[in-house]
Residue, then its C-alpha position, 0 to 999 in steps of 0.5 A: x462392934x462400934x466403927x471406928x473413926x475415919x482416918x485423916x484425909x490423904x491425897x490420891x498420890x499418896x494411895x498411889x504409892x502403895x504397890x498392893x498385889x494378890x500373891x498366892x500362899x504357898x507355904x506357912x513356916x513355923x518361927x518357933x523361937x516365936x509365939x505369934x509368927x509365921x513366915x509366908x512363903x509367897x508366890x507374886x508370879x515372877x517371884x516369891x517373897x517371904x513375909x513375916x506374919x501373926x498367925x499363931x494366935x488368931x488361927x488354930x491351924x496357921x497352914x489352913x491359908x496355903x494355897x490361897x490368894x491374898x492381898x499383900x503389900x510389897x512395897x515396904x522397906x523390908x524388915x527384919x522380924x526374929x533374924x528373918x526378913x519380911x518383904x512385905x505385909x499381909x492385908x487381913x481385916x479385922x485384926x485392929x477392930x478386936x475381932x479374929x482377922x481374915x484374909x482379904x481375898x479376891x472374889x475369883x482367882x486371878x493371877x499372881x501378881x495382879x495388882x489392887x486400885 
């Protein structure tokens, strides 16, 4: 794989404005009017969100990701994906390099919630 150029350069209050927490993946939901999404049923401690994502064609078995930690953003404007809302986005890596993604994960388990940066 070639690397890809950086990005432009950002300011430190910019980075500072993505809230990015681990949540646990408590459940994967099939969308069948769908050919690539899921819905993530996910725990951030003191609460749970559901986050709209593609998975059918990146893994053969989307629900091998229950029960694991993960890294998410939730602070996006919530979206409206196939009449469902997603309150979220899953962090994965390599998915815009062309290669099959995997989630970004903490080392350990740490609580729900936690928060990156």
């Amino acid at each position: 794989m070639i690397p890809v150029a950086v990005k432009p350069v950002i300011k430190y209050s910019d980075l500072e404005k993505i809230d990015v927490r681990v949540g646990t993946i408590e459940e994967v939901i099939d969308i069948e009017n769908s050919d690539n999404l899921v819905k993530l049923v996910v725990n951030f401690g003191d609460h749970k969100r559901n986050i709209v994502v593609g998975l059918k064609k990146e893994r053969d078995n989307p629900k091998e990701i229950e029960g694991k930690q993960a890294l998410f953003v939730i602070n996006l404007e919530p979206r409206e994906m196939v009449g469902i809302l997603s309150e979220g986005m899953l962090f994965d890596i390599g998915y815009l390099d062309g290669i099959t993604p995997v989630l970004a994960v903490p080392e350990k388990p740490v609580p729900n919630g936690s928060r990156a940066g």
